[in-house]
C-alpha distance (Angstrom), angle and dihedral (degrees) to the residues before:
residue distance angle dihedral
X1 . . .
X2 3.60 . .
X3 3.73 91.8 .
X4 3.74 90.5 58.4
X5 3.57 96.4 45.0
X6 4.30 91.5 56.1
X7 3.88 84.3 45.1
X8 3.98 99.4 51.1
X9 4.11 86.4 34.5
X10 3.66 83.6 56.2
X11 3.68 97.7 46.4
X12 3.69 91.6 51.4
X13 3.82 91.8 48.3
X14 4.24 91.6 53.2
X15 3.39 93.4 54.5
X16 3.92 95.8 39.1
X17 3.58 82.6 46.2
X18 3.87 96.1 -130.7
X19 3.66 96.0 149.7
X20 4.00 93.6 -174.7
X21 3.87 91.1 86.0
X22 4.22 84.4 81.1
X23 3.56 89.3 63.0
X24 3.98 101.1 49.2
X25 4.06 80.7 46.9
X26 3.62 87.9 59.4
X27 3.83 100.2 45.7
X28 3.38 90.1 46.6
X29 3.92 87.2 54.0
X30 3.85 99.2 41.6
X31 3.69 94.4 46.3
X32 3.76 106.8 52.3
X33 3.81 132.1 133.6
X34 3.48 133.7 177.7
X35 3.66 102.6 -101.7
X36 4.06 97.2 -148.7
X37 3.97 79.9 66.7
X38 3.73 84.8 82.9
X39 4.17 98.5 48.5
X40 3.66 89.5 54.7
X41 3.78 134.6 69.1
X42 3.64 110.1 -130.8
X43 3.85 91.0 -131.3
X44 4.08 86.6 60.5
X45 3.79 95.1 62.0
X46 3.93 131.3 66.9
X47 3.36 111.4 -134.8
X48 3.77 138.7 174.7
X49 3.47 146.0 176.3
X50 3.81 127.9 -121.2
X51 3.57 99.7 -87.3
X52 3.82 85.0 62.8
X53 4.01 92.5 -107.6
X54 4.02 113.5 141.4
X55 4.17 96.4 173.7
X56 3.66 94.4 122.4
X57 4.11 148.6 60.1
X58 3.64 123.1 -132.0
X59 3.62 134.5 138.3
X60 3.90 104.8 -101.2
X61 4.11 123.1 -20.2
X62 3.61 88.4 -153.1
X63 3.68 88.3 76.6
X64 4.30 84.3 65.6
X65 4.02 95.7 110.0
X66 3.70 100.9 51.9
X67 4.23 86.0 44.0
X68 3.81 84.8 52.0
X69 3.63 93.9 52.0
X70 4.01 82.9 50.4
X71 3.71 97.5 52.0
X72 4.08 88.5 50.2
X73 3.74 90.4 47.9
X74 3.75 93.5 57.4
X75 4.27 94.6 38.9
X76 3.73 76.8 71.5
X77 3.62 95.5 65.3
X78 3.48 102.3 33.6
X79 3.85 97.8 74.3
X80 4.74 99.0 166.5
X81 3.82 87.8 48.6
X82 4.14 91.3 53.5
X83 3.81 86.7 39.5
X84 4.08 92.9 46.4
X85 3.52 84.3 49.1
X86 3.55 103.9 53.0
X87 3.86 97.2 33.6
X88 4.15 94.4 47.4
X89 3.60 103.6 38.7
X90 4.12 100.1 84.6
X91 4.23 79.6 56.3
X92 3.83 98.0 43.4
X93 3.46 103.8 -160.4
X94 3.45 111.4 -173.1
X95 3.86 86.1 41.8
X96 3.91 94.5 148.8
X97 3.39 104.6 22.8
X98 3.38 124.6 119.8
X99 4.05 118.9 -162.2
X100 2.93 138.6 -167.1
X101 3.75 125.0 -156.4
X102 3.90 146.9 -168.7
X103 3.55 119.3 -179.9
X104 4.08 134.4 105.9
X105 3.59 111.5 -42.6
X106 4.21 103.9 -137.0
X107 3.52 135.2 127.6
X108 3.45 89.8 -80.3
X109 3.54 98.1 57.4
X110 3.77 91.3 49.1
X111 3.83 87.0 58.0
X112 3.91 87.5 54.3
X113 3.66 90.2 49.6
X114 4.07 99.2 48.6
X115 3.56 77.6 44.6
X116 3.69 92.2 56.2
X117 4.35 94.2 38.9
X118 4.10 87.5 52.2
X119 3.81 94.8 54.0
X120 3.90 89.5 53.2
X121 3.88 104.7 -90.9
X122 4.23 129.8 129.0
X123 3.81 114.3 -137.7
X124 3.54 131.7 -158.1
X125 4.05 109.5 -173.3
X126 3.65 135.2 -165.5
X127 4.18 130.7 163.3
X128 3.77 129.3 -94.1
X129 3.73 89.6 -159.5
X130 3.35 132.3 53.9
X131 3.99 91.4 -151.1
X132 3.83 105.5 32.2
X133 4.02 100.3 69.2
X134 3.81 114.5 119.0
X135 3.85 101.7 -140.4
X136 3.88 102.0 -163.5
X137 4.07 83.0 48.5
X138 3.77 96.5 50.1
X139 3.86 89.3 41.8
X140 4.12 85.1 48.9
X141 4.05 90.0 53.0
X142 3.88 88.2 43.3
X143 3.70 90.2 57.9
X144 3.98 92.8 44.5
X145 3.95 94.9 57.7
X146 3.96 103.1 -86.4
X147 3.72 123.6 132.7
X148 3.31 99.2 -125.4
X149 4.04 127.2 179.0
X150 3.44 111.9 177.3
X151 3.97 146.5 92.8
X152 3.96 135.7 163.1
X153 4.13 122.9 -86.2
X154 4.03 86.9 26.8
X155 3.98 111.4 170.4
X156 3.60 130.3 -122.1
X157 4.33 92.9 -96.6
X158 4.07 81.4 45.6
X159 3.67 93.0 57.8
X160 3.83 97.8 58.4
X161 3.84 94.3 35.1
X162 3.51 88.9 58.0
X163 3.94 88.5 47.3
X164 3.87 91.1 53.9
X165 3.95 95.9 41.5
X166 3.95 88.7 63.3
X167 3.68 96.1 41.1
X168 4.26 106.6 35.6
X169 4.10 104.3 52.2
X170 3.76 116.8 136.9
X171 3.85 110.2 -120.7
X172 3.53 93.4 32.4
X173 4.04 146.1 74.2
X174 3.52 139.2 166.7
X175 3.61 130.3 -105.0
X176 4.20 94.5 179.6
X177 3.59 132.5 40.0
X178 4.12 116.3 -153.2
X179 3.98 97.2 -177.3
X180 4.03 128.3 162.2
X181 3.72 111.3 -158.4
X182 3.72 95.2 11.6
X183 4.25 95.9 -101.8
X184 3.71 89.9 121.8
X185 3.90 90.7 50.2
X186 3.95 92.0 43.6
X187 3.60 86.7 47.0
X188 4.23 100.9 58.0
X189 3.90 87.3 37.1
X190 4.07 86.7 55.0
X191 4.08 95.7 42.0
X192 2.97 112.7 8.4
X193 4.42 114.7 34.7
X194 3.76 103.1 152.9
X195 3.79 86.5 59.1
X196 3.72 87.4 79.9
X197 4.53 95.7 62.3
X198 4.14 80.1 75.3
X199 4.05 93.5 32.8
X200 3.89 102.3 110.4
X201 4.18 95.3 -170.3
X202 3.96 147.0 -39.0
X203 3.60 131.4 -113.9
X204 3.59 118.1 -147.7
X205 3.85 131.3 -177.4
X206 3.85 112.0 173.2
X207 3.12 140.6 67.0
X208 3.69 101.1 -111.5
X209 3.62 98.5 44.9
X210 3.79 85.6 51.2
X211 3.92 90.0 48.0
X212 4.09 82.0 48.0
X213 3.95 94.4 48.1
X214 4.01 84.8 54.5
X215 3.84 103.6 48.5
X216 3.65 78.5 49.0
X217 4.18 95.4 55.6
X218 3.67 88.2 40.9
X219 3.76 90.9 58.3
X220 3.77 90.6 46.7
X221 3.95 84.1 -119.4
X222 4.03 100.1 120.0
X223 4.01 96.7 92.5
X224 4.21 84.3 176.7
X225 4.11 134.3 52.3
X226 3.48 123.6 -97.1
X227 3.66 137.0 -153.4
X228 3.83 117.2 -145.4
X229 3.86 98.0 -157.6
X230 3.88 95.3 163.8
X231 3.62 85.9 69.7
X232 3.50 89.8 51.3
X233 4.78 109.1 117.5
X234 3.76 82.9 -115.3
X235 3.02 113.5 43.5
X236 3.79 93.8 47.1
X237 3.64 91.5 50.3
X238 3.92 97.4 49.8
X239 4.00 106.8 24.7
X240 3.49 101.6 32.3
X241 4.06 102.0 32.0
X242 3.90 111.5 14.0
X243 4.50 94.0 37.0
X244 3.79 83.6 44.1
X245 3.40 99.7 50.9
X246 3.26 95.5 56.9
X247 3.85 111.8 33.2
X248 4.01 94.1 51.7
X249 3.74 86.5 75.6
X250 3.75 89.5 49.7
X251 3.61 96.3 51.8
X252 3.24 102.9 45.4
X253 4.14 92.3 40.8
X254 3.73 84.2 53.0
X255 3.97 94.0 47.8
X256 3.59 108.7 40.1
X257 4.53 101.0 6.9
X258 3.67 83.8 -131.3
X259 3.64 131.0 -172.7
X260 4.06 102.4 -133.7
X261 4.12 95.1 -176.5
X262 3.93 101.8 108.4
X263 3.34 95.3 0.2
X264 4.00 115.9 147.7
X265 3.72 98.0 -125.0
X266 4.17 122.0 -179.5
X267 4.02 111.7 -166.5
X268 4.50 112.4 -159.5
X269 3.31 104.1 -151.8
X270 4.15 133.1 20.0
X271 4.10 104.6 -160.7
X272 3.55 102.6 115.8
X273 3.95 102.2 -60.8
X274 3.88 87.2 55.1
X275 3.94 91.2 45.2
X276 3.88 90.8 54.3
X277 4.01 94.8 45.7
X278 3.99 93.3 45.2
X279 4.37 83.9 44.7
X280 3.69 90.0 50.2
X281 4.29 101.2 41.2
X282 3.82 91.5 43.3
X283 3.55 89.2 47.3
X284 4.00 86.7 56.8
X285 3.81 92.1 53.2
X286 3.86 95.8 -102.8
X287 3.87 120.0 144.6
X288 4.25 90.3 -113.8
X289 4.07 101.4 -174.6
X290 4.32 111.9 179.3
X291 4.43 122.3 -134.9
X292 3.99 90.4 -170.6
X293 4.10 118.0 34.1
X294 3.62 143.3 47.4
X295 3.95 129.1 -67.4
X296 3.74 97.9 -135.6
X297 3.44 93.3 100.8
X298 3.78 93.8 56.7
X299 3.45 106.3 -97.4
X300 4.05 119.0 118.3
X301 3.71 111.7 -116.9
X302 3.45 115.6 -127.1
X303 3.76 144.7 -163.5
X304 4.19 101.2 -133.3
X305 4.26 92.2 -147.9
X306 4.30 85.4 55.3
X307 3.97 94.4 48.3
X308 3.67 101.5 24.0
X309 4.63 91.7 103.1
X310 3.62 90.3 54.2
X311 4.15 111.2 49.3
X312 3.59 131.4 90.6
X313 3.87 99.5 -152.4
X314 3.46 136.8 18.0
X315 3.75 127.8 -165.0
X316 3.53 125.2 -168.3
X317 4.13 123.4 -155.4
X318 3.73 108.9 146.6
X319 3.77 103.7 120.1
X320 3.59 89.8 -118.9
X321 3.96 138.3 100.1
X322 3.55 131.1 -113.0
X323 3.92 95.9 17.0
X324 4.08 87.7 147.7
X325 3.75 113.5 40.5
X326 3.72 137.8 -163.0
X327 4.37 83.0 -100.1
X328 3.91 91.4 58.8
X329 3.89 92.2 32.8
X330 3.86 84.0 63.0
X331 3.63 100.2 46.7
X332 3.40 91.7 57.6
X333 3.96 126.2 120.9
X334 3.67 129.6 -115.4
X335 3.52 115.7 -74.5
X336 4.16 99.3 7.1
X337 3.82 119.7 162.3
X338 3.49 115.5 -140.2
X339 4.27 121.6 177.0
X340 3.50 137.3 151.6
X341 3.68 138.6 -122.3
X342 3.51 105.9 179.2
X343 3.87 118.9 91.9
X344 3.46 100.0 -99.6
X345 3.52 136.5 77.9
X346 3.45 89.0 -149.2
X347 3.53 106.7 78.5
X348 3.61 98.2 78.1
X349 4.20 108.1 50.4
X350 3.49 89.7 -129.2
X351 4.38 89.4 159.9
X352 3.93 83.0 59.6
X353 4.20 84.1 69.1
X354 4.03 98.6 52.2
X355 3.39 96.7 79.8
X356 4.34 127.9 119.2
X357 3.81 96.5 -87.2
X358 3.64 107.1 49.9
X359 3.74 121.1 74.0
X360 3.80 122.3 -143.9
X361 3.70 118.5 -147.9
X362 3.70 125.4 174.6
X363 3.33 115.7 -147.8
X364 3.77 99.3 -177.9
X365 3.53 140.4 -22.3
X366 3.54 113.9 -40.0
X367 3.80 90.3 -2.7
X368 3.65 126.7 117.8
X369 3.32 135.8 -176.4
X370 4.09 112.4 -160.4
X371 4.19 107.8 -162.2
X372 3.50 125.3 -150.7
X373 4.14 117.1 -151.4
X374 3.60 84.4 -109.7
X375 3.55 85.1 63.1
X376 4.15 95.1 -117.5
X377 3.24 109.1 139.3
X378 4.32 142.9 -162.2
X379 3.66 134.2 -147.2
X380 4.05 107.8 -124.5
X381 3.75 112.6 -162.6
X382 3.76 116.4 -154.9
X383 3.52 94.9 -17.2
X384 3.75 83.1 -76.5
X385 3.49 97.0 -62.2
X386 4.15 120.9 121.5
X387 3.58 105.3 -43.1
X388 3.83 103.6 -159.5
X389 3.89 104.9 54.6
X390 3.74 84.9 26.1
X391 4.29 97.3 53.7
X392 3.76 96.0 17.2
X393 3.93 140.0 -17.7
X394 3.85 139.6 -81.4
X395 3.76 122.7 -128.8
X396 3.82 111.2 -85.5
X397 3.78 97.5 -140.0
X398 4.01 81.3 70.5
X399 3.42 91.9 53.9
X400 3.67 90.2 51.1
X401 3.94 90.9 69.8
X402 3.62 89.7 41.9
X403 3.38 92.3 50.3
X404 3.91 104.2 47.8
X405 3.75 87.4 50.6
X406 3.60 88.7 68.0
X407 3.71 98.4 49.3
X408 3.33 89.7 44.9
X409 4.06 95.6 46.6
X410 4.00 83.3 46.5
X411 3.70 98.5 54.0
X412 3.73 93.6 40.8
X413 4.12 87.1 55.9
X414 3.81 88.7 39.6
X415 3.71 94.8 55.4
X416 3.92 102.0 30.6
X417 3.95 109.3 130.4
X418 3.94 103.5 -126.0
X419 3.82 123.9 -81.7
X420 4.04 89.8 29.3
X421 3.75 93.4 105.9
X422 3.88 118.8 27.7
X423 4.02 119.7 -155.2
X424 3.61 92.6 -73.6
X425 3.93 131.0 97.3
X426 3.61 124.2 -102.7
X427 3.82 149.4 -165.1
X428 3.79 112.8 -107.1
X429 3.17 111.1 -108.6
X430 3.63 130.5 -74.6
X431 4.22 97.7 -128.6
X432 3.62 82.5 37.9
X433 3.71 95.6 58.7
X434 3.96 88.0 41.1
X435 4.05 91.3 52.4
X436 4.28 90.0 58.5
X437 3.97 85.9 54.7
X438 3.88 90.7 48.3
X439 3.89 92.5 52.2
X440 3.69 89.9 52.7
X441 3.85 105.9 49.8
X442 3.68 95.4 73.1
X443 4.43 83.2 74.1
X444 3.87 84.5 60.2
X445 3.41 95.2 44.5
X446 3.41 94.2 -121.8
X447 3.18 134.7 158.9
X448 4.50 145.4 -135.6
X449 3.81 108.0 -111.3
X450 3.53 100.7 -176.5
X451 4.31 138.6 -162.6
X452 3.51 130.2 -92.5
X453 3.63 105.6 -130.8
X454 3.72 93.3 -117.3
X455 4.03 83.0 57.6
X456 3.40 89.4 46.9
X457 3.88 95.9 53.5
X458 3.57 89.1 41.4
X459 4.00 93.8 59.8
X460 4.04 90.7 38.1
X461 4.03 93.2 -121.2
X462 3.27 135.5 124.6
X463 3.77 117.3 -107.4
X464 3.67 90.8 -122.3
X465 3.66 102.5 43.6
X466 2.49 171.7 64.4
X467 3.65 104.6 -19.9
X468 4.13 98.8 -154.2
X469 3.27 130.3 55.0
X470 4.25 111.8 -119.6
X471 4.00 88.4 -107.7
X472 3.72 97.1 51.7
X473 3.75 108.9 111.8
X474 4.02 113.7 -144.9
X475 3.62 108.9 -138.8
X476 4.09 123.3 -108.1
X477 3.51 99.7 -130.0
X478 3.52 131.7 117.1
X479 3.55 95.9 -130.3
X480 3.81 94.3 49.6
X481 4.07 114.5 111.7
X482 4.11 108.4 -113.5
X483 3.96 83.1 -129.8
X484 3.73 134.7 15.6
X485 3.57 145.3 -168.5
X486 4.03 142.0 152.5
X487 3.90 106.3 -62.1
X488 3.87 107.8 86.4
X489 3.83 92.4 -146.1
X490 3.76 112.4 117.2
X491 4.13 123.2 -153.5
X492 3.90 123.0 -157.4
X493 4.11 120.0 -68.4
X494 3.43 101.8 27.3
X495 4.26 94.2 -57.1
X496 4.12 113.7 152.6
X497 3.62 112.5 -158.6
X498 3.62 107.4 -97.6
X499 3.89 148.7 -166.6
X500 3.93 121.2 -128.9
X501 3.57 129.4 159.2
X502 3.89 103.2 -148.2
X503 3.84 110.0 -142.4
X504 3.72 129.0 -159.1
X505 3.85 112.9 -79.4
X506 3.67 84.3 -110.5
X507 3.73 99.2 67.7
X508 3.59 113.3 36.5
X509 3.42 94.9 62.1
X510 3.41 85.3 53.0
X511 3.60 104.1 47.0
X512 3.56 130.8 118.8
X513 3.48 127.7 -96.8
């Protein structure tokens, strides 16, 4: 019946001459699924792809093609990882390694991994969100040899099962962790401890997994190194300021098609993540007042319990867990958005709300509304868990700093001659950091302006890098470059102008520190 209906609707739009009716056809067309995908849990059904390999769980590998198309969308905009890949590939690397990883499974992520496979290394993959996996892309890696275990809306029990798929297979054990928010990390030193006397080093990109890695160190429990790479110039600059910046107005225009002009907006949390979200409301005209920070940069500092009746939204990004309590939750007015954009879901105290005498409603996907008896009502986003790669997406050239900082933290670890790094975490290093910037200038066509020696001798540096001593501090501000050196010309996002000496493959990640 349906096919008759799109053939008489057609008819009648040819000779009305209301052309549109092609592109509904087409939607309809380029976004279909099979529907029994969502009556069945992905861990019920054998699947595999068409080399007769079932080691993975996704949601359906017939969705492969349209992830492929994904994953050659974002190679565009992820210029160091193409370049890493072609210029380290003849060396292989990571040839032996075999990592393990745990982060958000998107198109960018499966660029990281090819990345990863063509410079020698094994994956095993699984999600650190429940929400954020891509399901054409992790059907797309399924189908190109990657042990994948991951898929969109997974439960709690999913989560962890996922987790232990990718880490307990007979025949096989990894030598590299790549983890973002440290579950993956918690998870082998919970199960599976004596994995870690052939563990070479961990990878660790946010905030809380860092904050994990570091409880761990001060407890004299990390028995391997560890590379902080969130703390890394770039990747604070682009993932956690520039990428947030602009993808908290997508998610929450996407969620809730709000108008942010005079909205009463309070921001928890101003490290980078809060800088980019204040940058980005104020910019939009909303009245964007800050509970943890400073008020130099022109935002009123607020305490969240004083202001909590009055706003309209309230984001949370401190890094730290129940930042909005049931108390504030209940003081809120009629209609109030409230979302997250730190990593955890933990910020927000989103089990405080299940309870008897509030009603749950969604409204649409990813949208909640949470209903008092009184009948006042808020507007949860993602259940409190990452709102922009849960409700929307972030922009992949971001993710293609991110990104090469964790190849290049995981080769570094890989190849590091024994008694470099002791069983402690560490900052990657400063070259290192310098190296990602270098591979990315070439998309602003922008070009090396390098020192004289006098200048050179003058500053103390080395001609070649790197550019900063280890004590210099970068500055926190949102108009601060992400590097820096002695040519006053500026390139787009925040790029100085800057001097590198680009090494065969075969030394830097070999060079001393």
């Amino acid at each position: 019946s349906l096919l008759f209906f799109l053939i008489a609707f057609k008819d009648f739009c040819v000779a009305t001459h209301n052309t549109p009716v092609y592109v509904c056809l087409f939607f309809l067309a380029a976004s279909y699924t099979d529907s029994s995908d969502d009556e069945t849990s992905p861990r019920d059904k054998q699947q595999k792809n068409s080399k007769g390999n079932g080691d993975f769980c996704i949601k359906n590998i017939k969705q492969a093609d349209f992830g492929r198309r994904e994953i050659e969308i974002a190679e565009q905009e992820m210029p160091a990882l193409m370049a890493l890949r072609k210029r380290a590939q003849g060396e292989k690397p990571l040839a032996g390694a075999k990592v393990v990883g745990c982060t958000h499974i998107t198109a960018q992520t499966a660029v990281l991994m090819e990345t990863l496979s063509a410079l020698g290394a094994q994956c095993r993959w699984a999600a650190c969100n429940i929400y954020s996996t891509q399901n054409e892309v992790a059907a797309a890696l399924a189908e190109g040899g990657f042990s994948v275990f991951a898929w969109k809306g997974e439960s709690e029990d999913d989560f962890w099962w996922c987790i232990d798929r990718c880490v307990n297979v007979e025949g096989w054990q990894p030598n590299m962790i790549l983890d973002d928010g440290g579950d993956l990390t918690h998870w082998i030193y919970k199960k599976y401890p004596n994995m870690f006397k052939k563990i070479k080093g961990i990878v660790e990109e946010s905030v809380t997994g860092v904050h994990r890695l570091y409880q761990l160190s001060k407890a004299g429990k990390l028995c391997v190194p560890a590379m902080n790479v969130n703390d890394s110039v770039t990747k604070q600059k682009f993932d956690n300021l520039y990428c947030c910046r602009e993808s908290i107005l997508d998610g929450l225009k996407r969620t809730t098609d709000v108008m942010f002009g005079g909205k009463q907006v309070v921001v928890c949390g101003y490290g980078e993540v809060g800088k980019g979200c204040c940058a980005a409301l104020k910019a939009m005209d909303s009245d964007c007042t800050v509970s943890h920070g400073s008020p130099m940069d022109g935002f009123r500092l607020v305490k969240l319990n004083e202001v909590i009746r009055q706003v309209d939204i309230v984001i949370t990004c401190t890094g730290n867990k129940n930042v909005v309590v049931r108390e504030y939750l209940d003081r809120m007015k009629n209609g109030c958005i409230v979302c997250n954009m730190g990593h955890s879901n933990t910020e927000i105290d989103v089990a405080s709300l299940r309870t008897p005498e509030l009603t749950w409603e969604r409204v649409r996907s990813q949208v909640d509304h949470v209903i008092w008896p009184d009948g006042k009502r808020i507007v949860l986003l993602a259940e409190g868990r990452l709102l922009n790669l849960s409700c929307s997406t972030v922009p992949t050239f971001v993710l293609s700093i991110t990104a090469t900082t964790q190849a290049l933290a995981l080769i570094e670890l890989y190849n590091a001659p024994e008694g470099r790094y002791k069983q402690d975490v560490y900052l990657l290093p400063k070259k290192m950091d310098e190296y990602v910037a270098s591979l990315h200038l070439p998309t602003f066509d922008a070009h090396l302006t390098e020192l004289s020696d006098e200048q050179a001798k003058y500053l103390g540096l080395n001609k070649n890098g790197p550019f900063k001593p280890n004590y210099y501090r970068y500055e926190n501000t949102s108009t601060q470059p992400c590097m820096s050196s002695l040519s006053p010309a500026h390139v787009p996002l925040g790029f100085h102008r800057i001097v590198f000496s680009l090494k065969p493959i075969s030394n830097w990640f070999n060079m001393s520190i």
